[in-house]
Wavefront OBJ file of the C-alpha trace (Angstrom):
o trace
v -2.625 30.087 -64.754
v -1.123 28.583 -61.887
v -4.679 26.891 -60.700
v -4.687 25.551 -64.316
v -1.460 23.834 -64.101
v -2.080 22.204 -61.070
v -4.898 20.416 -61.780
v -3.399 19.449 -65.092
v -0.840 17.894 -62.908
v -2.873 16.348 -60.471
v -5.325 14.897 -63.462
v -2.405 13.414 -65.011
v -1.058 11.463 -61.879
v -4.826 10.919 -61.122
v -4.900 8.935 -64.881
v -7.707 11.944 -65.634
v -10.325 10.942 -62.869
v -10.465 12.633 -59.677
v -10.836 11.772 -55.600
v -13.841 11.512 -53.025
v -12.877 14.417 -51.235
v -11.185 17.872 -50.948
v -8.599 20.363 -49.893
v -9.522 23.085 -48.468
v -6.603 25.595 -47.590
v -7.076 29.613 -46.866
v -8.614 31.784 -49.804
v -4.893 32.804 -50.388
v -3.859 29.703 -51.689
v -4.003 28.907 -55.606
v -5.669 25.236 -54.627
v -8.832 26.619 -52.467
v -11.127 24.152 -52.609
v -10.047 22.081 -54.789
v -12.390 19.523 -55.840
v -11.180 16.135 -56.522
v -13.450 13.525 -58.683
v -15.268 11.138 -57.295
v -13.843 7.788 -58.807
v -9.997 8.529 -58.540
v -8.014 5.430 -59.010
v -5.383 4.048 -56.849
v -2.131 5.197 -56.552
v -0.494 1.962 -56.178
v 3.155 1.678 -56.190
v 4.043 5.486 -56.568
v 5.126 6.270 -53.445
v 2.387 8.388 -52.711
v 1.192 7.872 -49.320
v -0.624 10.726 -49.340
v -3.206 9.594 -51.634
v -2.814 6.106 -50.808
v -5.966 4.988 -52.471
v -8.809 2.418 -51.062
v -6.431 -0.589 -50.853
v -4.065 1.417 -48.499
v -7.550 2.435 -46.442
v -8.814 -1.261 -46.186
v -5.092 -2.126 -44.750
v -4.831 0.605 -42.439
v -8.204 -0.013 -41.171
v -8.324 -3.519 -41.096
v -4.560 -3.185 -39.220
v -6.547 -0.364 -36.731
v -9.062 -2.998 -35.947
v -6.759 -5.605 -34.991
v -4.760 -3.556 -32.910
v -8.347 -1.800 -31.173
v -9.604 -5.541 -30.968
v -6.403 -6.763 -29.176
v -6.362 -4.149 -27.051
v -9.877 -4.555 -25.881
v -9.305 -8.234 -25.498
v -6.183 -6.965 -23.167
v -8.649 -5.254 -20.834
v -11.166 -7.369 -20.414
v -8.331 -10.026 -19.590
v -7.070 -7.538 -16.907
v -10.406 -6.926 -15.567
v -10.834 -10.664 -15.322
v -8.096 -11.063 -13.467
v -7.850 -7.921 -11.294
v -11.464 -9.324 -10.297
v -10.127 -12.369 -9.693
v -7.311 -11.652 -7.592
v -9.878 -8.590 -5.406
v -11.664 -12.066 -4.636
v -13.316 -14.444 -6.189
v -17.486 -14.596 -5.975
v -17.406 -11.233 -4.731
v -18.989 -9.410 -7.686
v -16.897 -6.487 -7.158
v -13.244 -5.440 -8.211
v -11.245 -2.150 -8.282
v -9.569 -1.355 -11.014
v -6.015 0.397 -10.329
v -4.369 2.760 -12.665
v -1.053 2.312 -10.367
v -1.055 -1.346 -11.234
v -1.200 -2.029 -7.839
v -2.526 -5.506 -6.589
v -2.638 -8.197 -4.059
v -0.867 -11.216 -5.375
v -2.751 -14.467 -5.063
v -2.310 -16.140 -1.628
v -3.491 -20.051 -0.865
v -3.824 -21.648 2.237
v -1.717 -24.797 2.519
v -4.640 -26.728 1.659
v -4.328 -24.992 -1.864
v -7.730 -22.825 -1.371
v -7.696 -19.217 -1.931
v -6.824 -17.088 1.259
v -10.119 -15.322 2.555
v -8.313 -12.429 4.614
v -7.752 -9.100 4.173
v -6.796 -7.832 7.190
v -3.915 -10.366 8.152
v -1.942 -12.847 5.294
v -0.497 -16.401 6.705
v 3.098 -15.071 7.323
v 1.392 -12.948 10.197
v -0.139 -15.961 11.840
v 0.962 -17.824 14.766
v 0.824 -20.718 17.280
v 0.313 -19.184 21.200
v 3.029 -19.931 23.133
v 0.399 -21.422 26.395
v 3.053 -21.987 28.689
v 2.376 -18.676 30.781
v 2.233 -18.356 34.263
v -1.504 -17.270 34.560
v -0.392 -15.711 38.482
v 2.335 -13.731 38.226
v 2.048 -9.959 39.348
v 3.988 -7.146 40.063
v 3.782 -6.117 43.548
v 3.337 -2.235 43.381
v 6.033 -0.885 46.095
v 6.563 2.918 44.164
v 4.039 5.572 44.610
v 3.588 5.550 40.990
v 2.749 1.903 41.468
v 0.120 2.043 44.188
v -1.452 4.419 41.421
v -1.754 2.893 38.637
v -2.739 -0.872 40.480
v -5.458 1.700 42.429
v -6.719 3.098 39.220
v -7.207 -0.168 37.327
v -9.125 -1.778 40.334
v -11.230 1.838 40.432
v -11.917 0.970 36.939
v -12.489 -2.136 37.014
v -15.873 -1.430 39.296
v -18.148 -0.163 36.719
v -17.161 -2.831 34.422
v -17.952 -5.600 36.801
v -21.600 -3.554 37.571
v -22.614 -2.920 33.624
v -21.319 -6.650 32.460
v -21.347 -8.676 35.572
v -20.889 -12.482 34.141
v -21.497 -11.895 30.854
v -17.911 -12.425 29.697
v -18.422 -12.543 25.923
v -19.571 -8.459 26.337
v -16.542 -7.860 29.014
v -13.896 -9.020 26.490
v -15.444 -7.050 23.848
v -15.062 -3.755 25.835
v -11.817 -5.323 27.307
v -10.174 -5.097 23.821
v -11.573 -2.204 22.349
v -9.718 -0.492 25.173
v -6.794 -2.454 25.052
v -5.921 -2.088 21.578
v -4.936 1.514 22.075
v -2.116 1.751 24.412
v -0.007 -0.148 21.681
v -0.997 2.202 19.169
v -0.208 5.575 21.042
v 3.134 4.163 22.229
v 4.445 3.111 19.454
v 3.262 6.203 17.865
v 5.130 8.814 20.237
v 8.187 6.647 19.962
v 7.726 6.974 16.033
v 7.501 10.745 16.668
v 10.481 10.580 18.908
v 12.385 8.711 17.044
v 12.233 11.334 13.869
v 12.879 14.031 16.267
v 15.682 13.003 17.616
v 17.435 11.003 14.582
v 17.466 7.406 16.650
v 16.403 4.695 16.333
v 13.781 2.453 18.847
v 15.512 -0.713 19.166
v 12.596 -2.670 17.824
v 9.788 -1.067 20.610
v 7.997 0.582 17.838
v 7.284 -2.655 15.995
v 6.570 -4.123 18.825
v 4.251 -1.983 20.392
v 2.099 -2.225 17.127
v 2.342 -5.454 17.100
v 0.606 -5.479 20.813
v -2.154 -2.987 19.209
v -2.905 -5.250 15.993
v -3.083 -8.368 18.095
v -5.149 -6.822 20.393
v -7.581 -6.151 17.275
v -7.755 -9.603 16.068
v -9.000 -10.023 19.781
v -11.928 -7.380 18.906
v -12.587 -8.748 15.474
v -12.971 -12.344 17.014
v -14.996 -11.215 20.147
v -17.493 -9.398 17.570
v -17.747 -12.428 15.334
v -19.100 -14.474 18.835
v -21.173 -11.469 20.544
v -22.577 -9.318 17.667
v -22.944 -6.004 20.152
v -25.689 -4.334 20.036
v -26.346 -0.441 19.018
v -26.016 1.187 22.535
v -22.819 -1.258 23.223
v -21.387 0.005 20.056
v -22.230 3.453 20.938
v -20.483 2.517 24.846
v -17.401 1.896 22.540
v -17.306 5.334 21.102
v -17.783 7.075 24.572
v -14.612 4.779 26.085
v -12.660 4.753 23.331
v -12.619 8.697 22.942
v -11.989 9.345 26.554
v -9.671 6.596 27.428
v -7.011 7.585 23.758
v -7.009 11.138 24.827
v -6.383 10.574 28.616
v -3.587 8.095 27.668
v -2.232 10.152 25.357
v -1.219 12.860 27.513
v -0.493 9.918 30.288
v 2.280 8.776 27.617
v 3.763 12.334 27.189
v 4.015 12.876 30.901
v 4.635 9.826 32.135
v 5.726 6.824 29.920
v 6.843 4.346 33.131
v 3.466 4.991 34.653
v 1.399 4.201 31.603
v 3.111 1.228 30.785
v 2.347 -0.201 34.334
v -0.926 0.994 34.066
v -1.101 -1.270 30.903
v 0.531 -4.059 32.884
v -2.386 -3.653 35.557
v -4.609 -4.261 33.134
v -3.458 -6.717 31.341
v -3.559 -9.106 34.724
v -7.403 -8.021 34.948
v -7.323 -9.678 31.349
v -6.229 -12.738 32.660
v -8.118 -12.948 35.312
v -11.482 -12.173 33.132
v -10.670 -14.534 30.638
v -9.757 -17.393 33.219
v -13.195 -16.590 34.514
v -14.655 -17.115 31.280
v -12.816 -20.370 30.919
v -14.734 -21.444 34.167
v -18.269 -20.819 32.770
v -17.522 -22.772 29.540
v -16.198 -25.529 31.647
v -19.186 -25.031 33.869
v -21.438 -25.388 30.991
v -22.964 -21.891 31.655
v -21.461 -20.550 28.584
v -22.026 -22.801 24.816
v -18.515 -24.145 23.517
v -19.299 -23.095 20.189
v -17.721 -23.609 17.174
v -14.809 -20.999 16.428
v -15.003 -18.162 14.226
v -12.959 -18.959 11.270
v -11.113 -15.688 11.565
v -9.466 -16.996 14.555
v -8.858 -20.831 13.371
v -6.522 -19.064 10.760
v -5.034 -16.323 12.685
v -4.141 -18.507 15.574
v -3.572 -21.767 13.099
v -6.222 -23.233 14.942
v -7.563 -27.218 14.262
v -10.427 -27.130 11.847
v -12.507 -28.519 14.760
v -11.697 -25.759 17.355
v -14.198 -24.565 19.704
v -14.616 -21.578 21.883
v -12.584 -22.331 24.824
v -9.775 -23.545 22.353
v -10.350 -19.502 21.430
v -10.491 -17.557 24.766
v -7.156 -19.871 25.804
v -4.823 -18.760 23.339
v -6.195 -15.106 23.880
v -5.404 -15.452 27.505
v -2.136 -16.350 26.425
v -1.586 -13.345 24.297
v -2.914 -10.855 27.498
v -0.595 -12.728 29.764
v 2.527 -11.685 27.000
v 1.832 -8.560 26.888
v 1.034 -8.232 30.764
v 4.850 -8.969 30.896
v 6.086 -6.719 27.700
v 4.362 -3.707 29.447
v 5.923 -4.467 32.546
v 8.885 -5.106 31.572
v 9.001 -2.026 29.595
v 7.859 0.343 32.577
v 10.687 -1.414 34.867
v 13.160 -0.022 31.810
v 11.930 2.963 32.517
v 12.026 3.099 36.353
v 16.228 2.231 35.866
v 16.561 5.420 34.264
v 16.939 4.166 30.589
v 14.612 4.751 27.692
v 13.010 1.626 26.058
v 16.213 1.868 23.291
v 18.434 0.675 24.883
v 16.763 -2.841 25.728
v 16.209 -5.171 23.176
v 12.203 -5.182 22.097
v 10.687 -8.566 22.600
v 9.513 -8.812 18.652
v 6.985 -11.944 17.838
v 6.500 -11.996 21.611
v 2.853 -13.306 21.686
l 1 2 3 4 5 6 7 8 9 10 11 12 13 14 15 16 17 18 19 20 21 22 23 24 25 26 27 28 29 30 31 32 33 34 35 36 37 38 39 40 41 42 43 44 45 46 47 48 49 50 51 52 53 54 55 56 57 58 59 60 61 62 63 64 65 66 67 68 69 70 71 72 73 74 75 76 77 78 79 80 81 82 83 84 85 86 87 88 89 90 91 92 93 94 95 96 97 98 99 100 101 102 103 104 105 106 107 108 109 110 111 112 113 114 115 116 117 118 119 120 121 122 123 124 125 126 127 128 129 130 131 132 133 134 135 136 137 138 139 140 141 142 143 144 145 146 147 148 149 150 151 152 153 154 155 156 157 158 159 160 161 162 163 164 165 166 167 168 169 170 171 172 173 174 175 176 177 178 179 180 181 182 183 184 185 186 187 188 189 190 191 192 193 194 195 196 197 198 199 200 201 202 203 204 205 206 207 208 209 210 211 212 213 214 215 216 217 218 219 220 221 222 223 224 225 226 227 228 229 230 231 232 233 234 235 236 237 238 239 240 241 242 243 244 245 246 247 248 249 250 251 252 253 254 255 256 257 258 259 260 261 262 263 264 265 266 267 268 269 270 271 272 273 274 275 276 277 278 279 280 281 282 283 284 285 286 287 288 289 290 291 292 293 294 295 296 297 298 299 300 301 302 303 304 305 306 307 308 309 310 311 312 313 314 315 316 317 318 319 320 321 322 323 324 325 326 327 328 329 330 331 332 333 334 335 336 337 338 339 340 341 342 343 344
């Protein structure tokens, strides 16, 4: 009686004509499958959302298919410029779910920045007025070793490379980019340890590390090592972080004029190397473009224009590391000294 009712109901709302579909609800239920006609009209203006007809189902979907074709035009939009921004002409682009991206950066020419690894507020003009012969005079024990060591060291170097100074420089800087790191690391360390803060030495220590690796990244663009140079690399580079490492932890005034020491070799190779272009034994070529940005270089710059304002940067931090190992030797950590910062 109850099915009857109902679909005397429904046929009477319906007009007497019936739906393209069904309800099905559990075998329980008076309407189980219930069968609605197949040409039921549209329940216009009743309120009944429900059965909201064919005009309701061409406005939802036609509303759907805006919103899906907006939305799709939003992504490729996003893609476009996600790719755009990852580089242009590069064919490739990563797309972030953390929104994160590098903003667009020009040159002050208006082209589009080509750099990755260093942005224009991290460039610089080298300060050249250095004084390309100062040394410290070892007097301490500690001293005598660590000017002894880097002249022991120094041997092999001047057997494997002799005057090929493009080679030398390479090596030079692989090895010289890591006594910034692993100070400035422990002093990190040490600093979270002991709740204080580094008066500036941690910046600047990486700073010495990352400028020494612009050094590497321009000495590779000019030499393009070869496998078992590369593979020389690995074997220093392993050895000499470990051993100066524990140096650092035992000893931080003797690694720091260990790093002084070397430095002056710097000089003194790259003042060398000056001689051979002026000589005409070595090509002035053309410099890398890497470096006519990161030192704001003339668009004309040559080699020697190159290996002077990296002389410049070894002879800085020749006289941050001693400096910083003469802090030391007074009895006073590297705190409580203002950090030269932007020192290049």
């Amino acid at each position: 009686m109850n099915h009857l009712m109902a679909r005397a109901v429904l046929r009477r709302l319906a007009g007497g004509r019936t739906f393209n579909s069904f309800i099905s609800t559990s075998s329980s239920s008076p309407f189980h499958e219930m069968r609605f006609g197949e040409s039921a009209p549209l329940l216009r203006g009743r309120g009944l959302g429900f059965f909201g007809g064919e005009q309701w189902g061409r406005t939802m979907s036609t509303a759907t298919g805006r919103k899906v074709g907006v939305a799709e035009k939003e992504r490729e939009e996003g893609a476009a410029d996600e790719k755009k921004k990852m580089g242009e002409g590069s064919g490739t682009a990563v797309s972030s779910y953390w929104g994160i991206s590098r903003p667009k950066i020009t040159k002050e020419d208006g082209t589009v920045w080509p750099w990755n690894c260093f942005l224009p507020w991290e460039t610089y003009q080298s300060n050249l007025s250095i004084d390309l012969h100062k040394h410290h005079v070892p007097t301490t024990f500690l001293d005598k070793v660590a000017f002894r060591t880097v002249k022991i060291l120094r041997v092999p170097t001047d057997i494997m490379f002799k005057r090929r100074y493009g080679c030398r420089a390479m090596m030079l800087e692989t090895v010289a980019a890591v006594p910034g790191m692993v100070g400035g690391m422990l002093l990190h360390l040490r600093s979270l340890r002991k709740f204080q803060q580094s008066g500036g030495w941690i910046k600047a220590l990486l700073e010495e590390a990352e400028n020494e690796r612009m050094h590497l990244m321009t000495m590779v663009e000019l030499v393009q090592p070869k496998w078992y140079e590369r593979l020389l690399v690995l074997t220093v580079q392993g050895v000499f972080f470990n051993g100066f490492f524990v140096l650092y932890l035992l000893s931080p005034k003797l690694a720091h004029r260990i790093v002084g020491y070397v430095e002056e070799e710097a000089v003194h190779s790259y003042t060398e190397y000056l001689r051979d272009i002026d000589d005409g034994k070595i090509e002035n070529v053309p410099a890398p473009a890497i470096s006519i940005d990161y030192w704001r270089l003339p668009k004309d710059a040559t080699l020697k224009d190159v290996i002077t304002v990296i002389r410049a940067d070894e002879a800085h931090h020749r006289d941050v590391n001693h400096f910083a190992s003469d802090i030391h030797y007074e009895g006073k950590e590297l705190r409580e000294a203002p950090a030269p910062l932007g020192y290049h």
